[in-house]
C-alpha positions in Angstrom: -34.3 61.6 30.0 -34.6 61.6 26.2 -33.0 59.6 24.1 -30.8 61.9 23.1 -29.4 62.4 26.2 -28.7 58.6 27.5 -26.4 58.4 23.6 -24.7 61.6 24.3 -24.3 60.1 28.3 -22.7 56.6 27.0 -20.8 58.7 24.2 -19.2 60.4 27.0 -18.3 57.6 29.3 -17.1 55.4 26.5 -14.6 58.5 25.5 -13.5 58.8 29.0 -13.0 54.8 29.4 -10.3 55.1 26.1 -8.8 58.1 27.6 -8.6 56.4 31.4 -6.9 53.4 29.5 -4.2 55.4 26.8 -1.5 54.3 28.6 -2.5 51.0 29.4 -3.1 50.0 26.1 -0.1 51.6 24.9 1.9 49.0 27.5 -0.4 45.9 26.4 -0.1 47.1 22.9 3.9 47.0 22.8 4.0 43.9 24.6 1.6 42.1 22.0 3.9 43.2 19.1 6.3 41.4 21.0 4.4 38.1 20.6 2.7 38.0 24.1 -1.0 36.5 23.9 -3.9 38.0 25.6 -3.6 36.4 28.9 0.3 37.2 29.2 -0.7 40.4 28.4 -3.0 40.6 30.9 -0.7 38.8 33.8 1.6 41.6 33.3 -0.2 44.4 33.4 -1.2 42.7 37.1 2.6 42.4 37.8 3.0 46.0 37.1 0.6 47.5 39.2 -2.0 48.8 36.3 -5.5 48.7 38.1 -8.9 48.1 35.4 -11.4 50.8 35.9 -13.5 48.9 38.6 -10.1 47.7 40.2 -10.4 44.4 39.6 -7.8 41.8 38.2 -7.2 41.8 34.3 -8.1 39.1 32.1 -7.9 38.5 28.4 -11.1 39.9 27.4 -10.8 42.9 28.8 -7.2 43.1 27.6 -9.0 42.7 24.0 -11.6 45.5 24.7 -8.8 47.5 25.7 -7.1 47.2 22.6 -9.6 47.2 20.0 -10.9 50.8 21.5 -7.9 52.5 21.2 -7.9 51.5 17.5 -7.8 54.2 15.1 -11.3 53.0 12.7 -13.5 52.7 15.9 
């Protein structure tokens, strides 16, 4: 593959990760304007059944990714 094509492939599957995770970072947005950290954040999006991409539990970092995607200047 050219170069090209691998950019325009991980353009692709980074727009589809933000998309998958709109309303999951709506959720973890609102409940950091509330004052919740990171990893309270994270504990409830556990408690209320939202799943990462690869299933796996949530953490604060990836809470963090979540977030700063779904930023308007990125």
């Amino acid at each position: 593959m050219t170069l090209e094509h691998r950019q325009a492939g991980a353009a692709s599957s980074k727009a589809w990760a933000i998309h998958d995770m709109c309303p999951v970072a709506a959720y973890a947005g609102a409940l950091r304007t509330q004052g919740l950290s990171l990893r309270a954040v994270a504990v409830q999006l556990e408690a209320h059944g939202f799943k990462t991409r690869k299933g796996g539990p949530w953490n604060a970092v990836q809470v963090k990714r979540v977030l700063d995607r779904q930023s308007p200047d990125l």
